[in-house]
PASE-170522 format. One record per residue (C-alpha): x, y, z; residue number from 1. Coordinates in nm, 2 decimals, decimal comma. Layout:
N
{{X Y Z} NUM},
...
//
This chain:
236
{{20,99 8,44 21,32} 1},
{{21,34 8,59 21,45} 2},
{{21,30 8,88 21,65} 3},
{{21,57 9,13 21,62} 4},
{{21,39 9,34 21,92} 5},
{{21,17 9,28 22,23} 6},
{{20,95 9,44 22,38} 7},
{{20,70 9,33 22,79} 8},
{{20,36 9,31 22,64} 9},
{{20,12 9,56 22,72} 10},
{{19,84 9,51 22,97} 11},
{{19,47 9,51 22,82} 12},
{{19,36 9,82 23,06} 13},
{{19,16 10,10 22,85} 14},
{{19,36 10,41 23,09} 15},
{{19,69 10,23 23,00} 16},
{{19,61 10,24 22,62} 17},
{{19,46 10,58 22,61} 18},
{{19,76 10,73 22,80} 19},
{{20,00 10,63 22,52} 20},
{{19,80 10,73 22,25} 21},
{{19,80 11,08 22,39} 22},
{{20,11 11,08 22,41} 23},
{{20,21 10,97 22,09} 24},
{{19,99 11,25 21,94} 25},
{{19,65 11,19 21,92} 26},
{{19,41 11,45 22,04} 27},
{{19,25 11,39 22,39} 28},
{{18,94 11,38 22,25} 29},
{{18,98 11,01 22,17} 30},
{{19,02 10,79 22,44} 31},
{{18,98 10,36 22,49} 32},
{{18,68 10,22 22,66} 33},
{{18,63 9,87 22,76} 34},
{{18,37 9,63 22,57} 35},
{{18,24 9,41 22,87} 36},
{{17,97 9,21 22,62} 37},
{{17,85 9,17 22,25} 38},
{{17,57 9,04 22,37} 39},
{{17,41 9,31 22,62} 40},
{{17,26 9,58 22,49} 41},
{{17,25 9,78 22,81} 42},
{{17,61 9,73 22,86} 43},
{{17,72 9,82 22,52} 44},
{{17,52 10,15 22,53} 45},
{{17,78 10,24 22,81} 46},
{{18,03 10,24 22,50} 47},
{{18,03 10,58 22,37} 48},
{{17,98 10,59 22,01} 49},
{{18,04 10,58 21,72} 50},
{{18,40 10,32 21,80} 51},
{{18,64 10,37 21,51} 52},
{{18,79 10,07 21,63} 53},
{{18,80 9,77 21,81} 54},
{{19,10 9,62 21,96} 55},
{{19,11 9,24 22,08} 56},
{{19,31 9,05 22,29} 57},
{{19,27 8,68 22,27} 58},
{{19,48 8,37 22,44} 59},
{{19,66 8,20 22,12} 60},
{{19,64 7,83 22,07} 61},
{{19,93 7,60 22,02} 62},
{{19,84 7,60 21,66} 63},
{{19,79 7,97 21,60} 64},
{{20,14 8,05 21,39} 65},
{{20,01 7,74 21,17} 66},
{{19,70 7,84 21,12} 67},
{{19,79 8,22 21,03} 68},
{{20,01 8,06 20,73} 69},
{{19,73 7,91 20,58} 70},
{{19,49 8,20 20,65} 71},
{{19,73 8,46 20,52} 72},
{{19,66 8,35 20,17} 73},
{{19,29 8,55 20,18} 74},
{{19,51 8,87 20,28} 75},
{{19,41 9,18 20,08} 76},
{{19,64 9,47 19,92} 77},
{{19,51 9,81 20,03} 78},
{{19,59 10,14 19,95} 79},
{{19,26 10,26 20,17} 80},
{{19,42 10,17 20,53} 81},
{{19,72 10,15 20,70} 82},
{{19,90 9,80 20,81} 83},
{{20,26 9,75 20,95} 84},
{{20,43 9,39 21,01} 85},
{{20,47 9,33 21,33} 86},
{{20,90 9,27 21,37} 87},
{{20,87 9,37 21,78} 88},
{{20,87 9,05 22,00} 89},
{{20,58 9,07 22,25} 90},
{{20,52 9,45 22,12} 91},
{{20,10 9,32 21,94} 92},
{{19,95 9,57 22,19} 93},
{{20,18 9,85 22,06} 94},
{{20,07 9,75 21,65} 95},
{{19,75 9,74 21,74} 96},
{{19,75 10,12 21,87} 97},
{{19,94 10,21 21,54} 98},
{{19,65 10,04 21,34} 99},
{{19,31 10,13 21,59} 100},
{{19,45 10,53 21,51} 101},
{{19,63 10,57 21,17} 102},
{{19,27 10,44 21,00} 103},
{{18,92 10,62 20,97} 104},
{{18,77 10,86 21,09} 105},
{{19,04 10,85 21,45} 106},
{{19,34 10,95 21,19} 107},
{{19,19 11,29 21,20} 108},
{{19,25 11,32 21,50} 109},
{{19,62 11,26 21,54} 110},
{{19,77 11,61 21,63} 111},
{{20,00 11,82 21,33} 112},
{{20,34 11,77 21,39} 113},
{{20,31 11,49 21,66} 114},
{{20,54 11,24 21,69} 115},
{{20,29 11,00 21,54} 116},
{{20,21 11,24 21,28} 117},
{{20,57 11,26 21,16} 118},
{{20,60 10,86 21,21} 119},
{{20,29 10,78 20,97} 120},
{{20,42 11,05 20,72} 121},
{{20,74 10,86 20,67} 122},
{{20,58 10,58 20,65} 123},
{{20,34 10,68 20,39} 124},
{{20,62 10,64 20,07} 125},
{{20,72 10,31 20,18} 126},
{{20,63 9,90 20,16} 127},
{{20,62 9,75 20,46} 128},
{{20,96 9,62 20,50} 129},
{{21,10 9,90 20,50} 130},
{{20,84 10,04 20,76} 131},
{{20,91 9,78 21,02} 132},
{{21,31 9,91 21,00} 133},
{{21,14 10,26 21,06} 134},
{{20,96 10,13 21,40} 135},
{{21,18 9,92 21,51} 136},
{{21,47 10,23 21,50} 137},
{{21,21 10,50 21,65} 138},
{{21,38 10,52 21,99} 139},
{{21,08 10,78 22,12} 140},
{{20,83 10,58 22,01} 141},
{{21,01 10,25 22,22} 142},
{{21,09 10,50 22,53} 143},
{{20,70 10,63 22,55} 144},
{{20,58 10,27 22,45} 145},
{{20,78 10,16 22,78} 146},
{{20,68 10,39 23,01} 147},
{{20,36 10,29 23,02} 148},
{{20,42 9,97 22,97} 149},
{{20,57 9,92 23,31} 150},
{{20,27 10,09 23,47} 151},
{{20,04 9,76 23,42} 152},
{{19,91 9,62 23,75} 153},
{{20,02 9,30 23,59} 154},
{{20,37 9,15 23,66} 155},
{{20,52 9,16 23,33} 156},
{{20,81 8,88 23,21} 157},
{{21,14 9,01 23,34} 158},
{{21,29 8,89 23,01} 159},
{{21,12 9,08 22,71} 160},
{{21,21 8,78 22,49} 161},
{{21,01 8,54 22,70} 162},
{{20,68 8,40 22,50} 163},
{{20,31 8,49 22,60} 164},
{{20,00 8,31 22,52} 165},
{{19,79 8,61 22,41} 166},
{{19,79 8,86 22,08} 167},
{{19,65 9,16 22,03} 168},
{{19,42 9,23 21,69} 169},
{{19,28 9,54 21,57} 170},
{{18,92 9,60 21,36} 171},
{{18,94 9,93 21,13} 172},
{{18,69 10,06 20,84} 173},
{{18,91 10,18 20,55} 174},
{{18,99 10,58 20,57} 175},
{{18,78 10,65 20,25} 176},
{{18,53 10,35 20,17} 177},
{{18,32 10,14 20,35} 178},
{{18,49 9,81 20,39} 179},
{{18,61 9,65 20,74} 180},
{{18,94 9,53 20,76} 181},
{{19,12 9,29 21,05} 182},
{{19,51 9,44 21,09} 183},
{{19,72 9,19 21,25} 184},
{{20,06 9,28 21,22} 185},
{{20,17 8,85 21,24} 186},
{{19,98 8,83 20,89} 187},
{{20,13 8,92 20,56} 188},
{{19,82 9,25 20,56} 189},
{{19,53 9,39 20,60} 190},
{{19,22 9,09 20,61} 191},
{{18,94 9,26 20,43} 192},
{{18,62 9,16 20,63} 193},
{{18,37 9,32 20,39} 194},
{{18,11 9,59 20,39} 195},
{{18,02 9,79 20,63} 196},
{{17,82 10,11 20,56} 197},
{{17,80 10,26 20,93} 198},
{{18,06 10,42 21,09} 199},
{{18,02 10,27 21,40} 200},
{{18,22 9,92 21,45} 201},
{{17,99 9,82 21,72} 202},
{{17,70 9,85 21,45} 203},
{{17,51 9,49 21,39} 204},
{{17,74 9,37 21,10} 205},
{{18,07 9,47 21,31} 206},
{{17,98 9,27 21,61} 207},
{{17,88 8,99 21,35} 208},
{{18,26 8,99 21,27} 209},
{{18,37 9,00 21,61} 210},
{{18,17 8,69 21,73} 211},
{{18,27 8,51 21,44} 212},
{{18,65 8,63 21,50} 213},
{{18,61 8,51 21,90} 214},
{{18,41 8,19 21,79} 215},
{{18,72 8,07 21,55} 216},
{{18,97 8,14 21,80} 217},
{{18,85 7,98 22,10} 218},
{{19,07 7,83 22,27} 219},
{{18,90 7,83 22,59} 220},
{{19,05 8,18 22,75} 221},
{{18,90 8,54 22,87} 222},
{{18,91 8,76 22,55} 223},
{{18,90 9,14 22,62} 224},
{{18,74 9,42 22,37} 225},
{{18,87 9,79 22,37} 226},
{{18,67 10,06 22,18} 227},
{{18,86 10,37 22,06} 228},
{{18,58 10,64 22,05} 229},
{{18,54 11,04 22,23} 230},
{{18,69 11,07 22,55} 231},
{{18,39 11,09 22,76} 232},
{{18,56 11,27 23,03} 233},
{{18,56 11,59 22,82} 234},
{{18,21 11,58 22,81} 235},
{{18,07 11,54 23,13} 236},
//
């Protein structure tokens, strides 16, 4: 794909994440925690719950454009959640926000008259085409995205248009039924993953979907989970 803007890539670190969320309008009591297992029980009862979403980051293979054509065929048409086409070189981290918090249960929690709020209410009338135009003009969203951006402990590219082997992915439950969708802004929309009756993505079928997710993408590199789920720092 050409890209008609660039953006650095955002660094996987939970404060970075829940700093921009804030401030594109969602309340403080959501915040991003890190998933440091699937597999531990212990370590995932550190995660508060319920998580209303699950954003991964994942090293791409060689073959991963390829392999999204021929995957995008099982893509699903949904008017129950919210997907945007990614048209922002290097900006996955910044889709993925859009999608972990303008789905479920965390949409009600995006503040009246925020900038986000405004953002997903112009958005709400159009296809997607002409949603991408609507991001890639939103010159607060692109300053706040930056700003934090360049607080990553990371040394980002110097040139935004240079490539990097990792992509962000985001896990959602539809705003009013019970199905799981996988938003990848790459695709052509929402992957519908199934059923799943709890609200919690870190229930037993929503780390079923994650394995499988990390399992078929392998590519022998460090994935990293972020939950979105309460701020536990207004509750201590």
């Amino acid at each position: 794909m050409i890209y008609k803007k660039h953006f650095i890539p955002l660094e996987s670190d939970p404060s970075l994440f829940t700093q921009l969320i804030h401030q594109l309008g969602v309340s403080t009591t959501l915040s991003l925690h890190d998933i440091i297992t699937l597999d531990d029980d212990g370590l995932l009862s550190l995660v508060p719950r319920p998580v209303y979403a699950v954003i991964l980051v994942f090293p791409t293979a060689p073959d991963y454009e390829a392999r999204l054509a021929v995957e995008s065929d099982s893509v699903a048409t949904s008017e129950d959640v919210v997907w945007f086409k990614q048209t922002i070189n290097n900006a996955c981290g910044l889709y993925a926000i859009l999608h972990a918090v303008a789905n479920g249960p965390a949409r009600n929690h995006i503040e009246p008259g925020s900038h986000l709020f405004r953002l997903l209410e112009k958005c709400a009338s159009l296809d997607p085409t002409d949603c991408a135009t609507i991001l890639e003009n939103d010159t607060e969203l692109e300053s706040k995205y930056k700003a934090v951006a360049q607080m990553g402990n990371t040394e980002a590219p110097e040139n935004p248009e240079d490539e990097v082997d990792f992509h962000y992915v985001c896990f959602v439950k539809s705003t009013s039924k019970d199905n799981l969708f996988l938003l990848d802004g790459d695709r052509n929309g929402p992957v519908d993953q199934g059923l799943l009756a709890e609200d919690d993505l870190l229930s037993e079928k929503g780390i079923r979907v994650l394995k499988e997710f990390i399992r078929s993408h392998d590519n022998g590199g460090h994935f990293s989970l972020l939950g979105l789920s309460r701020n536990t720092d207004l509750w201590m």
